[in-house]
ZAMARGU-4260 file (C-alpha; in steps of 0.2 Angstrom, whole numbers, plus 5000, padded with zeros to 4 digits):
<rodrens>
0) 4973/4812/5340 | 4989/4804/5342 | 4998/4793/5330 | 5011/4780/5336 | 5026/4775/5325
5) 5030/4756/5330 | 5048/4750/5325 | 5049/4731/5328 | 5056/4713/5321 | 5048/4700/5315
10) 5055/4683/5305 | 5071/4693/5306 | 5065/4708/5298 | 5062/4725/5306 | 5048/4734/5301
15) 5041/4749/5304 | 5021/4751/5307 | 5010/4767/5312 | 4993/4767/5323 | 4980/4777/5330
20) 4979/4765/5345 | 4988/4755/5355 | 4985/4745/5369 | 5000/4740/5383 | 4991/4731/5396
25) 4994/4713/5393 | 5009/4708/5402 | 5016/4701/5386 | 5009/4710/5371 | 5008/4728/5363
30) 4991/4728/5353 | 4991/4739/5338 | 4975/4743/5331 | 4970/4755/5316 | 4984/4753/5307
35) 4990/4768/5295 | 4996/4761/5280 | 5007/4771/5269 | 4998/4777/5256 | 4998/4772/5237
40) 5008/4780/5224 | 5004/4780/5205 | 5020/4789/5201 | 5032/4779/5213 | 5032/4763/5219
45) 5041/4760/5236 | 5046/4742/5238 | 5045/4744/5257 | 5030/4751/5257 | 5022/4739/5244
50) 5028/4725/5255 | 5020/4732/5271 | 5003/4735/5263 | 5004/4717/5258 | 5008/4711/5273
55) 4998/4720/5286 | 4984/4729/5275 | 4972/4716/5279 | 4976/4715/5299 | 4963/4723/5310
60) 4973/4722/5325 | 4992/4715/5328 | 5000/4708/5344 | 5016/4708/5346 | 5028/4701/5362
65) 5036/4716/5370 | 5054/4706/5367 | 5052/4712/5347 | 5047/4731/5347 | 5062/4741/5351
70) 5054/4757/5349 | 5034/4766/5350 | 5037/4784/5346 | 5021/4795/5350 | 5016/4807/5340
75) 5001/4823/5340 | 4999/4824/5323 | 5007/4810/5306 | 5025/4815/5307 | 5024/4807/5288
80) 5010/4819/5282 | 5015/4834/5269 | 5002/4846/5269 | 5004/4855/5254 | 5016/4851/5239
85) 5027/4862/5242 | 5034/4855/5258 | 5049/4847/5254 | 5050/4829/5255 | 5062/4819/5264
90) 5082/4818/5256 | 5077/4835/5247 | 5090/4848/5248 | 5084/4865/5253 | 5094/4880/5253
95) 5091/4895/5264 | 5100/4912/5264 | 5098/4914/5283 | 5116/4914/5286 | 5122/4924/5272
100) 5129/4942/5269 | 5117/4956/5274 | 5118/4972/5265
</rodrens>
C-alpha cells in the first residue's frame, strides 16, 4: 500500500502531510484522504507535530488547489516508520568501520 508525503502552503505556512490516498482528477484540486498523522509521543513533544495533529486530525479529506502543493512524493512503505528500536533515528550519528584498516 502506498503512502504519499504531501509538502504544500497554506496561510503562508508550509506543511508537510502524509496519506494513503490521493485523488488528482479535479482539474483544480489534489484530494487527500486518510491522512497519517504523526503519532503521539509521551517522552517528547514535537511542536510541529503537535500542531499538525491539531490542525488536520479531525479532517476526513483535504482539497487543496494544485497552485499550493510543491511536492507529492510516493512512497511503498512509511518512509517515517522505525521498525525496531534499534534503528537509528533521524540526526543520530552512526559510526561504521567499513572503511577502516584491515588486518
Amino acid at each position: 500500500m502506498s503512502i504519499f508525503r504531501i509538502h504544500f502552503t497554506w496561510q503562508e505556512k508550509t506543511y508537510t502531510l502524509k496519506a494513503r490516498s490521493l485523488d488528482m482528477t479535479h482539474p483544480y484540486f489534489v484530494a487527500i484522504m486518510d491522512l497519517v498523522l504523526p503519532a503521539e509521543s509521551h517522552v517528547l513533544i514535537n511542536p510541529a507535530d503537535d500542531e499538525i495533529r491539531k490542525k488536520f486530525g479531525s479532517v476526513r479529506q483535504l482539497m487543496l488547489p494544485f497552485q499550493s502543493v510543491s511536492l507529492i512524493e510516493e512512497y511503498t512503505e512509511d518512509p517515517d516508520y522505525r521498525e525496531n528500536d534499534k534503528a537509528p533515528a533521524k540526526a543520530e550519528v552512526v559510526f561504521s568501520d567499513r572503511f577502516g584498516k584491515k588486518t
